[in-house]
C-alpha positions in Angstrom: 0.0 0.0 0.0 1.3 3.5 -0.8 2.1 6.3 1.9 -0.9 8.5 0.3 -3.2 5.1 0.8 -1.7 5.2 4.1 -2.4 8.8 5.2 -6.0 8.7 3.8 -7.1 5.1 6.0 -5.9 8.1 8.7 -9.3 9.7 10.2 -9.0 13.5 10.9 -10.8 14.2 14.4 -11.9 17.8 15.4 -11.0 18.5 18.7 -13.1 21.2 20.8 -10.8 22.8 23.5 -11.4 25.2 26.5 -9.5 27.9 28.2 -10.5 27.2 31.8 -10.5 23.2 30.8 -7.5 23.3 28.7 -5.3 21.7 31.5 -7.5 19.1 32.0 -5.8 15.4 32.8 -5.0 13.4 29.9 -4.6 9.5 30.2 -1.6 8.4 28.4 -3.0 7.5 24.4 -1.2 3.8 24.5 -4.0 3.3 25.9 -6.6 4.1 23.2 -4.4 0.7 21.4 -6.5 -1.6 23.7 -10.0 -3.3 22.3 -12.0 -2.3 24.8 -15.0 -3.1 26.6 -18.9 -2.6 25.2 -21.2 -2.2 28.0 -25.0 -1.6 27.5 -23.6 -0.2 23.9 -21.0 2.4 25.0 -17.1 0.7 24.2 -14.6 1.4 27.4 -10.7 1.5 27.0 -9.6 3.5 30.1 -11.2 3.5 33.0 -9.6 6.2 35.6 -9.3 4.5 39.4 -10.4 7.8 41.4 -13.3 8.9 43.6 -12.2 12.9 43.6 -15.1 14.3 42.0 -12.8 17.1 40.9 -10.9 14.9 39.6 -13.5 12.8 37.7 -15.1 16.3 36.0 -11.7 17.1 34.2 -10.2 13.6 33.2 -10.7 12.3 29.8 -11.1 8.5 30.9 -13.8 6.3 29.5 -15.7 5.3 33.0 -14.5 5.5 36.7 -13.5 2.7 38.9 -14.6 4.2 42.0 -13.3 2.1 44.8 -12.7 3.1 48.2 -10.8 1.7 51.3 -13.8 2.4 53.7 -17.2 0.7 53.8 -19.1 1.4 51.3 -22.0 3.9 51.0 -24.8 4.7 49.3 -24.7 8.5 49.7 -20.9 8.1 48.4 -22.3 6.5 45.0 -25.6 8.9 44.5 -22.6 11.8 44.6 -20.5 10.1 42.4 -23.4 9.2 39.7 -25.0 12.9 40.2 -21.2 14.6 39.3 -19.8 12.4 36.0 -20.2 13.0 32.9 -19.4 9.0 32.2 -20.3 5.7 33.6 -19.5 4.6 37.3 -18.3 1.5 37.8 -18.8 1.4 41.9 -17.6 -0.8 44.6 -19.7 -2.4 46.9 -17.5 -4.1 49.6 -16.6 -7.8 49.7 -13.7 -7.6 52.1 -14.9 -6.3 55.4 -18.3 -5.2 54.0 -19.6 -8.7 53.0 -23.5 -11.3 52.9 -26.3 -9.2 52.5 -24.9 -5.5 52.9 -22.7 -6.4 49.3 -26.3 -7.5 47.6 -28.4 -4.0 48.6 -25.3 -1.8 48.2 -25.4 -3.8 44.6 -28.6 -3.3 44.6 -28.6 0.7 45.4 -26.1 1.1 42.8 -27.7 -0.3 39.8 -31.1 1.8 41.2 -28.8 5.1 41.1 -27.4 4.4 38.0 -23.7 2.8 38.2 -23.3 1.1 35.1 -21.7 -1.8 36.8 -20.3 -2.7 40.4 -16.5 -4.1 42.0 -16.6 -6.6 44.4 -13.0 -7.3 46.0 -10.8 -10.4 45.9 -12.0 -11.5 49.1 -15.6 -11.5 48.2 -17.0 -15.4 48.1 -18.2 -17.1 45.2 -21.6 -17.5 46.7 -22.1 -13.8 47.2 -20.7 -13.0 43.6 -23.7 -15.5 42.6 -26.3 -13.8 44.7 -25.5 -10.8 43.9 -25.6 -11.5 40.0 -28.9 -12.9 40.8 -30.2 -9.9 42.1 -28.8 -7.3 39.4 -28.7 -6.8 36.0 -25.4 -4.5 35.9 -22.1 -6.0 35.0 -20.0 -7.6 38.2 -16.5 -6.7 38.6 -14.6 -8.8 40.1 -11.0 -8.3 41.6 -8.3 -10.7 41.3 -5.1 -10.0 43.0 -3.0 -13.4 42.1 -2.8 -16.5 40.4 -4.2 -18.7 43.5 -7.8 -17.2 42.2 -9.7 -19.9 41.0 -10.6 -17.6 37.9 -13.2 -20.9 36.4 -15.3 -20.7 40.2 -15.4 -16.9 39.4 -16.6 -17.3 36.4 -19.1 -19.8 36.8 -20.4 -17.4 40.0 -21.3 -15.0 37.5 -18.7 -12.7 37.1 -19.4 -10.2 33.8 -15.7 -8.9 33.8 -12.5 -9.3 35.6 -10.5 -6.4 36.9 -6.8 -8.0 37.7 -5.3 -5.7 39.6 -1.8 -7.6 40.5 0.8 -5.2 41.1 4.1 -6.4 39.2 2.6 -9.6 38.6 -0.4 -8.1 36.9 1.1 -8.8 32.9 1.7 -12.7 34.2 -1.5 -13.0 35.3 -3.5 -11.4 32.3 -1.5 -13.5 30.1 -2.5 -16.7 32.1 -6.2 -15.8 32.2 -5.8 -15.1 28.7 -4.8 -18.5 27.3 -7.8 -20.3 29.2 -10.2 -17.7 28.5 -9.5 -16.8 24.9 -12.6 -14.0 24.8 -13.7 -13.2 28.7 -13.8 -9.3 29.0 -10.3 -8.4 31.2 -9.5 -4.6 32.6 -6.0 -4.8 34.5 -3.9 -2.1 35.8 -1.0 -1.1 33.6 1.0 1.6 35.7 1.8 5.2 34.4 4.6 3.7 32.0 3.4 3.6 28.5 5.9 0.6 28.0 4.0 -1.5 31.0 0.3 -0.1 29.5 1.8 -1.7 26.6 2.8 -5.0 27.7 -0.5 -5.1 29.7 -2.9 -4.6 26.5 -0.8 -7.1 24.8 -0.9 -9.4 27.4 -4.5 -9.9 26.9 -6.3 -6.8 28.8 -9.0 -5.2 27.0 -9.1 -2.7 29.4 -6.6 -0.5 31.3 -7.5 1.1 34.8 -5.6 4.0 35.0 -4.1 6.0 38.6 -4.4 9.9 37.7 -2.1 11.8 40.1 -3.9 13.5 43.5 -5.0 17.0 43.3 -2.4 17.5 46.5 0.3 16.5 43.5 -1.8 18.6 40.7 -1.9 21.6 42.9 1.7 21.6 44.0 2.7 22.9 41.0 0.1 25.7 41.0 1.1 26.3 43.8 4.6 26.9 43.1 4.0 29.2 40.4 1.8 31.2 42.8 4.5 31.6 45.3 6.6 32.5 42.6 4.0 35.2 40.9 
């Protein structure tokens, strides 16, 4: 194929910019290399793993993991749901927060409008089945090494997995990967574009993405204030 043949298959996109949003956080564009993820019609690359809503109204991400350390609250997912302009993909416990509280928080989520809930790696396979019994969202499920019996997840009714291994997390995808030749996988990929790389070629569909605090964002503002 010839370089003009080349440069036409190229598609020109407009881009519509702000003054006051200009500065807005930009997820790195290895990422836009990844398949992706079509939920209820709407194809997800990057998901942005934050619950700031500042943060969440100036990042450029796909959806939001919104996953929290704390138990989980309804109030907390109603906020998050009323302030994005994308889909929130909310955690509902499944550590210390687990039986029934994990199915209503489910439940409250799908009735405020979360596109899909996380459940964490601790969360038994008998609450991942009641809770997919119960909902009609996706189920996220977190896997944080290779003693997760992925097959038991599966069969419990898991809708995607979110591998979230740390250094590991390439191995992993890769081993989920050549057992499960076409189950949906989002896995973290770090802020190197090399590791996103690795991570999308490994198998991930997906790529949950760490955008920098706004204690980090501001201390640069607030250098040049200093310095004004």
């Amino acid at each position: 194929m010839s370089q003009g043949a080349n440069q036409k298959s190229v598609k020109y996109v407009p881009e519509i910019r702000g003054t006051l949003r200009d500065h807005m956080i930009n997820l790195p564009l290895i990422i836009r290399e990844s398949s992706g993820i079509k939920v209820f019609g709407k194809r997800i690359k990057s998901l942005a793993f934050t619950t700031d809503i500042a943060i969440i109204k100036n990042i450029n991400a796909d959806a939001i993991l919104a996953v929290y350390p704390f138990t989980p609250q309804s109030v907390i997912t109603e906020a998050l749901v009323a302030a994005s302009d994308m889909p929130i993909f909310c955690g509902v416990g499944g550590g210390l927060t687990t039986g029934k509280r994990v199915i209503n928080l489910a439940l409250n989520a799908e009735f405020n409008g979360a596109m899909g809930v996380v459940v964490n790696s601790p969360t038994p396979n008998e609450i991942v089945r009641a809770v997919r019994d119960a909902i009609d969202i996706p189920i996220i499920v977190t896997v944080t090494s290779e003693r997760d019996d992925i097959e038991k997840r599966i069969e419990a009714g898991t809708s995607i997995l979110n591998v979230a291994a740390g250094k590991n997390s390439i191995d992993l995808v890769k081993k989920i990967r050549k057992n499960h030749p076409e189950f949906p996988i989002i896995a973290t990929g770090g802020k190197n574009e090399e590791n996103i790389r690795k991570t999308i070629e490994a198998g991930a569909n997906a790529i949950s993405y760490t955008p920098p605090s706004t204690a980090e964002l501001f201390k640069g503002t607030m250098e040049r204030y200093r310095n004004a």
